[in-house]
N, C-alpha and C positions, 0 to 999 in steps of 0.2 A: 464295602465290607458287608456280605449276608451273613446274619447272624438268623442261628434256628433253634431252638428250644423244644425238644423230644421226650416226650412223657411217657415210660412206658408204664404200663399198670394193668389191673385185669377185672372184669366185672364181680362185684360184693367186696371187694378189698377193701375194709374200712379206710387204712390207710391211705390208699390211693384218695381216696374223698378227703379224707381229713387234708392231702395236697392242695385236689382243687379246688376247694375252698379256701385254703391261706392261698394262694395266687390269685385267686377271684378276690378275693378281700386286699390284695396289693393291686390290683387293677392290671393283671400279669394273665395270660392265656398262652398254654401252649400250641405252637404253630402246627405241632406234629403229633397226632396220640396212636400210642400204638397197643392195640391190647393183644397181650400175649399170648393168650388161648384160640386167637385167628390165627388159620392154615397159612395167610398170607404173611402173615409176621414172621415167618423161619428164618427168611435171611437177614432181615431185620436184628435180631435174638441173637444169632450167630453174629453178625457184622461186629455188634455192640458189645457183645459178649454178658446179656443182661443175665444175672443169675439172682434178682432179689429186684419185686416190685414194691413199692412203685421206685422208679425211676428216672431222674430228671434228667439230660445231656444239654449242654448245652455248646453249639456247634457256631466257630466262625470260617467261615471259605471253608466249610468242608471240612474241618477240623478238631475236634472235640477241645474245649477249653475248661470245661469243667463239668464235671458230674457229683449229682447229689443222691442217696441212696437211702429212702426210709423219710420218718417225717422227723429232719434234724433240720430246727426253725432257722440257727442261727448259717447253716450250709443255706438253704433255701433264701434265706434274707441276701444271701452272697452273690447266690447267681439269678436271684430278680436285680441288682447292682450291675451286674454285667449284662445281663438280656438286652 
């Protein structure tokens, strides 16, 4: 079982920090970051369908098993549990 953990977020977003920090502070690092205002992140953006940073994906075999959106502790406490 690959399990990936995909953070998308975008430079100055408090939010997005306020993330990596409660993940850093649970000993939790995403495997994947993608920031949104890169050229290369389009199909990324599309694939996912991200419309609100930051956000978390968290993928087994290719699979999306759970997503978190914004800085909601008690989502994010859920899928550091599944990571």
């Amino acid at each position: 079982i690959m399990k990936k953990l995909i953070k998308f977020e975008k430079e100055g977003c408090a939010p997005c920090k306020a993330v990596d920090q409660y993940l850093k502070s649970k000993g939790v690092v995403a495997t994947h970051k993608v920031d949104i205002l890169s050229p290369e992140s389009v199909d990324d953006i599309l694939k996912y369908e991200i419309r609100n940073v930051p956000t978390l994906i968290l993928e087994e075999d290719g699979v999306e098993i759970k997503r978190v959106i914004g800085l909601d502790i008690k989502s994010l406490d859920e899928i550091i549990r599944m990571a």
